[in-house]
CHARMM internal coordinates of N, CA and C (Angstrom, degrees):
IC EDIT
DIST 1 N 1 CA 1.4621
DIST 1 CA 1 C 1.5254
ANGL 1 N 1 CA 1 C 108.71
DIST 1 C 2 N 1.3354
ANGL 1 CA 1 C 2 N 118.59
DIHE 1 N 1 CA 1 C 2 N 149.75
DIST 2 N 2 CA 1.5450
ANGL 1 C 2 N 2 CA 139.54
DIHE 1 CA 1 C 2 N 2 CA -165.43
DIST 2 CA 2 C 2.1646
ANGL 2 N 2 CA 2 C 95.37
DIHE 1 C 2 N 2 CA 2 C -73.72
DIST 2 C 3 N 1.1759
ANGL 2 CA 2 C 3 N 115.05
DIHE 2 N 2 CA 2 C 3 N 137.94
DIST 3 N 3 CA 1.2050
ANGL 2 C 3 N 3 CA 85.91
DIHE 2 CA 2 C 3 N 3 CA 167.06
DIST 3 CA 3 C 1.8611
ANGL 3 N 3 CA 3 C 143.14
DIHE 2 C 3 N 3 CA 3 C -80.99
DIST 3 C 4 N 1.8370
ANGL 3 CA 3 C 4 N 91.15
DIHE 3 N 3 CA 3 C 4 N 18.99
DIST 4 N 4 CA 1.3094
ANGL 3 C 4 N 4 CA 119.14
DIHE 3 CA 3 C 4 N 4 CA 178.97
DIST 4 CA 4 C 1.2228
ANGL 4 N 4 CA 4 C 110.69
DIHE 3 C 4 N 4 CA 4 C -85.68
DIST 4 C 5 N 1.4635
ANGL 4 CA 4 C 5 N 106.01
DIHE 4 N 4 CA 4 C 5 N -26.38
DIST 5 N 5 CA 1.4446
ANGL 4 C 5 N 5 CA 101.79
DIHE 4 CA 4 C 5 N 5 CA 176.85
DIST 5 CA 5 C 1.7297
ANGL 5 N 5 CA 5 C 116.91
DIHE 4 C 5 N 5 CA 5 C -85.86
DIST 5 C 6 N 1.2959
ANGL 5 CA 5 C 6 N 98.27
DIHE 5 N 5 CA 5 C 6 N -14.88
DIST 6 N 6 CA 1.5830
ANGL 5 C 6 N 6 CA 101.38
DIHE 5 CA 5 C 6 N 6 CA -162.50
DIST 6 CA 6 C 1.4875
ANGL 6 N 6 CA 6 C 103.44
DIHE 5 C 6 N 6 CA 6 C -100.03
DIST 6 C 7 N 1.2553
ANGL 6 CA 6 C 7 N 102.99
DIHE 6 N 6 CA 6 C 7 N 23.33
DIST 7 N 7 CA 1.6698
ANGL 6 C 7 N 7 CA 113.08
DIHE 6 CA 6 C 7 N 7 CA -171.73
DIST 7 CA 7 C 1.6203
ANGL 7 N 7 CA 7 C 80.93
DIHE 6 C 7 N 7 CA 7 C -118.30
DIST 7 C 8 N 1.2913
ANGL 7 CA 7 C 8 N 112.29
DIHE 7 N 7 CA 7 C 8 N -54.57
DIST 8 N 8 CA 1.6052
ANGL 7 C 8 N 8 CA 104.62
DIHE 7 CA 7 C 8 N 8 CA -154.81
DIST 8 CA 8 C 1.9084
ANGL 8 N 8 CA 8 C 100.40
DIHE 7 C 8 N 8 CA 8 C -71.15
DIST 8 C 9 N 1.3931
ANGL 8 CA 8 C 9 N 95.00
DIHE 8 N 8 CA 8 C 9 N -24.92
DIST 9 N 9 CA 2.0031
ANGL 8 C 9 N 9 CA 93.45
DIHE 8 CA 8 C 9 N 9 CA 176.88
DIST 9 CA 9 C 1.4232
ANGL 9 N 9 CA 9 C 100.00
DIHE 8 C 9 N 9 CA 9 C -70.86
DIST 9 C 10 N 1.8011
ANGL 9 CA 9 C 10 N 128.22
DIHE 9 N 9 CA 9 C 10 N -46.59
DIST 10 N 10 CA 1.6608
ANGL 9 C 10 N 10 CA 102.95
DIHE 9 CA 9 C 10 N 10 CA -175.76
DIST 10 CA 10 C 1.9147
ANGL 10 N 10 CA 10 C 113.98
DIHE 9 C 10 N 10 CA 10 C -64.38
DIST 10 C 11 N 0.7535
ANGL 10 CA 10 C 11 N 114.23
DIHE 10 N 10 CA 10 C 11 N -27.46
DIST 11 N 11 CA 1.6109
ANGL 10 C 11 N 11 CA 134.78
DIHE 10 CA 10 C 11 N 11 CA -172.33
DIST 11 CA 11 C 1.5557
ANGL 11 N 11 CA 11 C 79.15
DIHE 10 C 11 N 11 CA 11 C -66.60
DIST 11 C 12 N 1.1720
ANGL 11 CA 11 C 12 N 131.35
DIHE 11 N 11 CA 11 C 12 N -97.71
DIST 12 N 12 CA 1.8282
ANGL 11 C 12 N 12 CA 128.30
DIHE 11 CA 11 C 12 N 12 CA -146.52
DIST 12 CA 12 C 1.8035
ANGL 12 N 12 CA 12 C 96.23
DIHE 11 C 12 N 12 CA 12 C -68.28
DIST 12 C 13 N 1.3170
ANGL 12 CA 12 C 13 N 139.71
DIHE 12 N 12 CA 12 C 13 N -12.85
DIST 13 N 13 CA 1.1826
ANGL 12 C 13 N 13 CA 124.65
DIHE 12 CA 12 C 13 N 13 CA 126.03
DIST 13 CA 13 C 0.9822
ANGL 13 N 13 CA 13 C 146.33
DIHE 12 C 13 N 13 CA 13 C -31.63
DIST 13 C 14 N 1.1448
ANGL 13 CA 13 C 14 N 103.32
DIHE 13 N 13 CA 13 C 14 N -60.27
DIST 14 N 14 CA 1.6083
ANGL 13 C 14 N 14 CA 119.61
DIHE 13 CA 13 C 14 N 14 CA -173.39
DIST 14 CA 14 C 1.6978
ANGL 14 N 14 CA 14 C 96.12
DIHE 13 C 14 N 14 CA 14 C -66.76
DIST 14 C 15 N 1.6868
ANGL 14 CA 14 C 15 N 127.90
DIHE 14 N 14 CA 14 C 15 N -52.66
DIST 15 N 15 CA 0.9416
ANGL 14 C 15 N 15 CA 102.86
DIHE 14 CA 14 C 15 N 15 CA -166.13
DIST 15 CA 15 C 1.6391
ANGL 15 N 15 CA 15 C 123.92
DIHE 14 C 15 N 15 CA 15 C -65.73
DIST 15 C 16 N 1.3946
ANGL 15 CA 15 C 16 N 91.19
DIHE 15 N 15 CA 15 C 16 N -28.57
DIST 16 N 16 CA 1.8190
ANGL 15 C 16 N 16 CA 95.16
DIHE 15 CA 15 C 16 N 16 CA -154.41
DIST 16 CA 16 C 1.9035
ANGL 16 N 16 CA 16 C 93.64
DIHE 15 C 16 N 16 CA 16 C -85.01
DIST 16 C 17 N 1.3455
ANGL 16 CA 16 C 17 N 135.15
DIHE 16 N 16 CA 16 C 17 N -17.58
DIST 17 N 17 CA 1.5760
ANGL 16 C 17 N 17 CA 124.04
DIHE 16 CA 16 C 17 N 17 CA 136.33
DIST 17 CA 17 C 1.4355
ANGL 17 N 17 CA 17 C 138.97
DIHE 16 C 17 N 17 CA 17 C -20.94
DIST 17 C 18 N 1.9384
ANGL 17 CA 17 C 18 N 103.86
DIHE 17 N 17 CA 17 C 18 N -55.95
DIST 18 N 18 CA 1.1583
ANGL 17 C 18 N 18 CA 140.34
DIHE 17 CA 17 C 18 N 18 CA -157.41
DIST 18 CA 18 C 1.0740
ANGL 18 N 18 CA 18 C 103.35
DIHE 17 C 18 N 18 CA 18 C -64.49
DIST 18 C 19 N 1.8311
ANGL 18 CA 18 C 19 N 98.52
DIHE 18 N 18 CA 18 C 19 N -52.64
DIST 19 N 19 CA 1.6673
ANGL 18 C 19 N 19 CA 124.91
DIHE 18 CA 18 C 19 N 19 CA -173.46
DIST 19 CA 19 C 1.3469
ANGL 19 N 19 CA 19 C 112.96
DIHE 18 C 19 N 19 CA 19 C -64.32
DIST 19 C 20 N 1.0543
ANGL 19 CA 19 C 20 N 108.41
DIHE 19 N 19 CA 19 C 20 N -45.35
DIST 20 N 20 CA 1.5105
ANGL 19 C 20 N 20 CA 120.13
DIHE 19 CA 19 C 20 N 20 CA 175.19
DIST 20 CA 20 C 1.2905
ANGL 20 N 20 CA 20 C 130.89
DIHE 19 C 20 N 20 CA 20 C -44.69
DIST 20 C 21 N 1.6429
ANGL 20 CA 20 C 21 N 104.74
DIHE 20 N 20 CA 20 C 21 N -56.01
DIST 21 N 21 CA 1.3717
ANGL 20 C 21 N 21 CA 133.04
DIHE 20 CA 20 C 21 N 21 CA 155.94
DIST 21 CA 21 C 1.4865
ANGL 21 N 21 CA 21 C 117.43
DIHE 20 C 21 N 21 CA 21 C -38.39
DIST 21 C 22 N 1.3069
ANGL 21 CA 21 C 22 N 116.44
DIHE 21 N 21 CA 21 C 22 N -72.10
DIST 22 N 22 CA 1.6794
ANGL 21 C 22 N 22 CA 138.57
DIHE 21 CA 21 C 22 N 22 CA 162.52
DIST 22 CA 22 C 1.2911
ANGL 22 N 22 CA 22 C 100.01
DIHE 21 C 22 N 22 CA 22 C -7.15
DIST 22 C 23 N 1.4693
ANGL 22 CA 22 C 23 N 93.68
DIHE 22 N 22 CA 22 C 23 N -80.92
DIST 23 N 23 CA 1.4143
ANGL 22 C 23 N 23 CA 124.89
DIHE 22 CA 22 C 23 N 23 CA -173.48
DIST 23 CA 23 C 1.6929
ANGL 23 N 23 CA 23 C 112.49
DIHE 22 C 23 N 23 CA 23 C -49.80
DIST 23 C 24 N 1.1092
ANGL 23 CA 23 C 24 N 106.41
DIHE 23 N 23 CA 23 C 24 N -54.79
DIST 24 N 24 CA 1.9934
ANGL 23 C 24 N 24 CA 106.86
DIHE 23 CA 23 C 24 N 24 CA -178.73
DIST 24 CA 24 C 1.6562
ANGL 24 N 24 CA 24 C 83.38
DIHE 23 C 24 N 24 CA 24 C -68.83
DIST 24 C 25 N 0.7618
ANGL 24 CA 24 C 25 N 156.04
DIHE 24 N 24 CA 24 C 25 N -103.33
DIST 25 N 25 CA 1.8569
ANGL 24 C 25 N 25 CA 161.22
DIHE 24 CA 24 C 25 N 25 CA 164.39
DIST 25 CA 25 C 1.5722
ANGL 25 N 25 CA 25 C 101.68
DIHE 24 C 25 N 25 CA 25 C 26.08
DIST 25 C 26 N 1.3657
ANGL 25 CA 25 C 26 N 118.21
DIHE 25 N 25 CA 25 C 26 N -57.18
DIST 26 N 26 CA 1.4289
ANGL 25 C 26 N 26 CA 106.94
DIHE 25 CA 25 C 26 N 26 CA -168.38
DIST 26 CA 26 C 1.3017
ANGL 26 N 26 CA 26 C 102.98
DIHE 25 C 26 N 26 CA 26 C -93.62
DIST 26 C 27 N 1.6189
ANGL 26 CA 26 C 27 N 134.84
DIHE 26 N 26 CA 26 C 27 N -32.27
DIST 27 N 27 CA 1.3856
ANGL 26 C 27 N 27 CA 116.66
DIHE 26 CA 26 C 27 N 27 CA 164.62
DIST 27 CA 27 C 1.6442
ANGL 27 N 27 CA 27 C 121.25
DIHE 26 C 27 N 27 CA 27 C -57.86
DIST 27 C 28 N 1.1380
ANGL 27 CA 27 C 28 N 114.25
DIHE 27 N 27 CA 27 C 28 N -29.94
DIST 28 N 28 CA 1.2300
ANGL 27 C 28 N 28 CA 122.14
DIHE 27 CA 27 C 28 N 28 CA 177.60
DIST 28 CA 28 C 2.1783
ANGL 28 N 28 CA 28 C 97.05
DIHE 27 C 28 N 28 CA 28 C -56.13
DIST 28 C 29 N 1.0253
ANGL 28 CA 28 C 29 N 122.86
DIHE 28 N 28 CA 28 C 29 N -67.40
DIST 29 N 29 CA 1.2010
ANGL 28 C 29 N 29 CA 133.89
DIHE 28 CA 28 C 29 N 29 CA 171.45
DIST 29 CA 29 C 1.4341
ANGL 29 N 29 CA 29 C 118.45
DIHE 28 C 29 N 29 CA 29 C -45.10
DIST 29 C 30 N 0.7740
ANGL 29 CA 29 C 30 N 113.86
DIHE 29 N 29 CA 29 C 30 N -69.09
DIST 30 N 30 CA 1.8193
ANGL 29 C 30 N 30 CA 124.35
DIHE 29 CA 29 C 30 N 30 CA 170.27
DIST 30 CA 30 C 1.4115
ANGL 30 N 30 CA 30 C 108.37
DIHE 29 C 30 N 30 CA 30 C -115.28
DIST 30 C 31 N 1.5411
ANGL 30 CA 30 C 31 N 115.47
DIHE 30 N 30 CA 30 C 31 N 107.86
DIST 31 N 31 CA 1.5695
ANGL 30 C 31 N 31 CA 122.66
DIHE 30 CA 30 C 31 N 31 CA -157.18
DIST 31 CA 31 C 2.0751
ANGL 31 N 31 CA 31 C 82.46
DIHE 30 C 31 N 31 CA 31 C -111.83
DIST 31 C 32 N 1.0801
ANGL 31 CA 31 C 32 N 121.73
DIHE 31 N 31 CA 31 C 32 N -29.50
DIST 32 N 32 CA 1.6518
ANGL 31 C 32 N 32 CA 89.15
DIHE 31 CA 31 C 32 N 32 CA -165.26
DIST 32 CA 32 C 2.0945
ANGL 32 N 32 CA 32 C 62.15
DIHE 31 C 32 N 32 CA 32 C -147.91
DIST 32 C 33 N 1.6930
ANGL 32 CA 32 C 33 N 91.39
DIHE 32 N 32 CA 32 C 33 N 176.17
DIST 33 N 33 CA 1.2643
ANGL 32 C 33 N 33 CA 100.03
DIHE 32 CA 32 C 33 N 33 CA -179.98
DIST 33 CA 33 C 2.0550
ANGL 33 N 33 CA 33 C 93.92
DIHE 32 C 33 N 33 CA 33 C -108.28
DIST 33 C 34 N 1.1761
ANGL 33 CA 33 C 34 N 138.23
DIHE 33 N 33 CA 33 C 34 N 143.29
DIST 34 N 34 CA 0.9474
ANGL 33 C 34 N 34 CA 111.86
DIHE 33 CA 33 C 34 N 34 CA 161.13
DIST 34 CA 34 C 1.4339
ANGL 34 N 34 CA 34 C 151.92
DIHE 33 C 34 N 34 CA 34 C -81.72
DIST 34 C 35 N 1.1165
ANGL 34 CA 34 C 35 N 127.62
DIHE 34 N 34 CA 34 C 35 N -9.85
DIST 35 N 35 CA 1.1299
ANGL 34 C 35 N 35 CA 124.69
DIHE 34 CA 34 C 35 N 35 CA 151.27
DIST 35 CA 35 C 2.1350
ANGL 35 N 35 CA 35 C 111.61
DIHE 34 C 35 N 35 CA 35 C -125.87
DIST 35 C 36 N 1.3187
ANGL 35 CA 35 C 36 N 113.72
DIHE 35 N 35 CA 35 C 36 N 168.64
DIST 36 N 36 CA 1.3349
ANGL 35 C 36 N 36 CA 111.11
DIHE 35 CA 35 C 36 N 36 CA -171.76
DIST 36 CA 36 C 1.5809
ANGL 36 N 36 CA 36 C 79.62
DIHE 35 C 36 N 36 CA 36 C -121.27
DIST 36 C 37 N 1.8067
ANGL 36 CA 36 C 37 N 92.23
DIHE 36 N 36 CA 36 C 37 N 142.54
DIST 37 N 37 CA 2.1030
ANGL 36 C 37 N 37 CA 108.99
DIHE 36 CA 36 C 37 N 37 CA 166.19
DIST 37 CA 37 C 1.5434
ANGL 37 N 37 CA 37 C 99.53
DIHE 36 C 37 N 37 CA 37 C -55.42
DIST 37 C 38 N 1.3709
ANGL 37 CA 37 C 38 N 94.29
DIHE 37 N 37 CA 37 C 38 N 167.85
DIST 38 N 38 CA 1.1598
ANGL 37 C 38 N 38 CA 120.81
DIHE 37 CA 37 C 38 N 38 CA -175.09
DIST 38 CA 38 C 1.5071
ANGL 38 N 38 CA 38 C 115.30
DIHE 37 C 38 N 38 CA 38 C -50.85
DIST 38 C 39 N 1.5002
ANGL 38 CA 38 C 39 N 124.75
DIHE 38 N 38 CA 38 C 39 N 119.69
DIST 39 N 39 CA 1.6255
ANGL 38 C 39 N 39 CA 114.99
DIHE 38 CA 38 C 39 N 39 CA 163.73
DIST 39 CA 39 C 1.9180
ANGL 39 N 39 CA 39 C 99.43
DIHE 38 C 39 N 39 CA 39 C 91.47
DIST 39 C 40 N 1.3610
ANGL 39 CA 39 C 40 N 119.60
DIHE 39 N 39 CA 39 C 40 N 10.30
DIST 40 N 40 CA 1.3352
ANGL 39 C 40 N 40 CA 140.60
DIHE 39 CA 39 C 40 N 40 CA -161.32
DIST 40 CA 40 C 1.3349
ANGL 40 N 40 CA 40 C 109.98
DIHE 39 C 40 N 40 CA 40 C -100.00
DIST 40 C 41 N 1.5105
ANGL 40 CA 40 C 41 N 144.05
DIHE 40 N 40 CA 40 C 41 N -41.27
DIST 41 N 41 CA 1.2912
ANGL 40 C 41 N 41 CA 152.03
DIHE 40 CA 40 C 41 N 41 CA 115.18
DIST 41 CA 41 C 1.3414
ANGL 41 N 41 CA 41 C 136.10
DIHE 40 C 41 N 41 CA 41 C -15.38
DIST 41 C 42 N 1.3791
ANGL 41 CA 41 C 42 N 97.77
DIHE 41 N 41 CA 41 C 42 N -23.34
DIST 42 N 42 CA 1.7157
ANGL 41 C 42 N 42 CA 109.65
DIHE 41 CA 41 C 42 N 42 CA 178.85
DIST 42 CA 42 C 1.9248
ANGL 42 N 42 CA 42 C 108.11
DIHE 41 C 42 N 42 CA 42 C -53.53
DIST 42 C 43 N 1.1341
ANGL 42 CA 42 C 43 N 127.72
DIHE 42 N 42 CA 42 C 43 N -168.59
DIST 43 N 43 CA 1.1501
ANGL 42 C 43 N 43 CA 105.68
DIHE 42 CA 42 C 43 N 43 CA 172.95
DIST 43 CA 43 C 2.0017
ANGL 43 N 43 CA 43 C 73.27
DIHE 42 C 43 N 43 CA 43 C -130.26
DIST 43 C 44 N 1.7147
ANGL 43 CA 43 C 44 N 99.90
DIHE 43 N 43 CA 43 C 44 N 148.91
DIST 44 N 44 CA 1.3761
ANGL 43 C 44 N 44 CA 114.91
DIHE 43 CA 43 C 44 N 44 CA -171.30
DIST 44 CA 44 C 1.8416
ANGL 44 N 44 CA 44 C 114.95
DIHE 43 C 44 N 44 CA 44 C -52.98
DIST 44 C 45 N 1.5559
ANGL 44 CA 44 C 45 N 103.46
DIHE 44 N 44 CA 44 C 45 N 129.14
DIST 45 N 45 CA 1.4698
ANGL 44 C 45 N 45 CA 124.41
DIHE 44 CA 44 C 45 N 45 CA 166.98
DIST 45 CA 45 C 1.6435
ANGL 45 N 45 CA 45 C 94.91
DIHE 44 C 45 N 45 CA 45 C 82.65
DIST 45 C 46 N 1.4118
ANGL 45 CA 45 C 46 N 125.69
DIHE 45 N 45 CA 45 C 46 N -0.15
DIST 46 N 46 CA 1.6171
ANGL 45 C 46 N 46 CA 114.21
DIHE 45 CA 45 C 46 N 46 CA -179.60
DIST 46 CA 46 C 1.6781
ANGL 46 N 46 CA 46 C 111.82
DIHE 45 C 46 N 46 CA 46 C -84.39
DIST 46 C 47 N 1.3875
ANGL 46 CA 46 C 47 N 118.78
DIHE 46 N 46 CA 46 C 47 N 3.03
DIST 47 N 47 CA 1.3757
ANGL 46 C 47 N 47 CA 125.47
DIHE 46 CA 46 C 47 N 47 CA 163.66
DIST 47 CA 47 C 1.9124
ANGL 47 N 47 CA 47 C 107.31
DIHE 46 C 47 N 47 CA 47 C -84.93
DIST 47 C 48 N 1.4451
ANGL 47 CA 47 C 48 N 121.33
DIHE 47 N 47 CA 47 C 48 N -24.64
DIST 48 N 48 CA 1.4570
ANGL 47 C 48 N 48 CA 112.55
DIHE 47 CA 47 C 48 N 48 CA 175.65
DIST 48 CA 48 C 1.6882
ANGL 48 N 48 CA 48 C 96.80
DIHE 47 C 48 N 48 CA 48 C -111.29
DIST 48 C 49 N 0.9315
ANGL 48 CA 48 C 49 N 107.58
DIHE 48 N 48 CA 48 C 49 N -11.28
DIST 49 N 49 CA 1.7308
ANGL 48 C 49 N 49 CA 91.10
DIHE 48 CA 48 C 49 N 49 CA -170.12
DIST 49 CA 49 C 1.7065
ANGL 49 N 49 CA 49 C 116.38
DIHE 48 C 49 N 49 CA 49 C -42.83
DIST 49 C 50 N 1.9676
ANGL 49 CA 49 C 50 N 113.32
DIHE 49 N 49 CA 49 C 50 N -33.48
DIST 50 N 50 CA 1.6817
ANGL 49 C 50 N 50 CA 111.39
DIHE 49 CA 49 C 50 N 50 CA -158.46
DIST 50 CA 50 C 1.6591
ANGL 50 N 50 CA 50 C 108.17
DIHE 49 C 50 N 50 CA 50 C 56.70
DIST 50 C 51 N 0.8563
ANGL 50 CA 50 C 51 N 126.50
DIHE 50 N 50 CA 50 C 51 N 14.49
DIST 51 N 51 CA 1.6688
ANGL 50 C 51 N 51 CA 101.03
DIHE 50 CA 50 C 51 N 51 CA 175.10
DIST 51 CA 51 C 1.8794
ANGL 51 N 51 CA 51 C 83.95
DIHE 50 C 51 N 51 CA 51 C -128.79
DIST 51 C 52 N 1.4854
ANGL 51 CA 51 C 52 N 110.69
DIHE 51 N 51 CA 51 C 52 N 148.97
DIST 52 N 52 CA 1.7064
ANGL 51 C 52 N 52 CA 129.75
DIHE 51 CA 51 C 52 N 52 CA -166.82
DIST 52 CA 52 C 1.6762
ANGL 52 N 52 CA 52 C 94.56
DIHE 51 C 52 N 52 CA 52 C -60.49
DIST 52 C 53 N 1.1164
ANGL 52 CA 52 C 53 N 121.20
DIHE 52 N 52 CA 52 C 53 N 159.25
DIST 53 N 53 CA 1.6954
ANGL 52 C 53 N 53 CA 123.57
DIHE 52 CA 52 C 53 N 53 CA 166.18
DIST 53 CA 53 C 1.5696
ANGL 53 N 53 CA 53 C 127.57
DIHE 52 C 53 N 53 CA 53 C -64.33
DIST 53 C 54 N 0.9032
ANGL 53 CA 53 C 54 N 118.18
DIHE 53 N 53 CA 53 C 54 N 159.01
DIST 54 N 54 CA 1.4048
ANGL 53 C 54 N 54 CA 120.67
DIHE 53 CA 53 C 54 N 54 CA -167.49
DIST 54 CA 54 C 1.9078
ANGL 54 N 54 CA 54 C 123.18
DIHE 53 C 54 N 54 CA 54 C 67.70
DIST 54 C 55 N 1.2871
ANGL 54 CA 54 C 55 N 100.42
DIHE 54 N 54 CA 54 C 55 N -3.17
DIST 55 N 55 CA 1.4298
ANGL 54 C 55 N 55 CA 103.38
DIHE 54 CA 54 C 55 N 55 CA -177.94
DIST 55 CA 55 C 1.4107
ANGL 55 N 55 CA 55 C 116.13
DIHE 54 C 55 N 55 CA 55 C -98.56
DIST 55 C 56 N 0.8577
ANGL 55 CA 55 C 56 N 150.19
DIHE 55 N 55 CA 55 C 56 N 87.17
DIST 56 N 56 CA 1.9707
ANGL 55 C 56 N 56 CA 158.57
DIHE 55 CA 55 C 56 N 56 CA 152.76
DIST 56 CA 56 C 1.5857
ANGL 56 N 56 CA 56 C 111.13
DIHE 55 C 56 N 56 CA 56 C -17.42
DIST 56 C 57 N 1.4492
ANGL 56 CA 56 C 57 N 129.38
DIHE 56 N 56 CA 56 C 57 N -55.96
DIST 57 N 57 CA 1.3985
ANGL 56 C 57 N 57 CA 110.47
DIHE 56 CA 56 C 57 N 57 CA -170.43
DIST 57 CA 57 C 1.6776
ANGL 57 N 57 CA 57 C 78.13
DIHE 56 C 57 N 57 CA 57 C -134.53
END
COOR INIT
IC SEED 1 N 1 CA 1 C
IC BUILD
């Protein structure tokens, strides 16, 4: 391997590790949010849908 390439493999390593890390780091810190805004719980588009919950067509 070129050592251009073996720069760009520790680099897209390094990030998607980093991210990872970040990521386990801030759930670790803030694991759930406690409450959700208003209408935030809904499950998505079932406030415009007009048709009752649980129904598909």
């Amino acid at each position: 391997m070129t050592p251009v390439a073996i720069l760009f493999l520790a680099l897209s390593t390094a990030i998607v590790w980093g991210g990872l890390i970040a990521s386990a780091l801030f759930l670790g810190r803030r694991p759930e949010i406690p409450e959700y805004p208003r209408g935030g719980d809904e499950p998505l588009g079932a406030e415009n849908s007009g048709r009752p919950e649980g129904r598909e067509s």
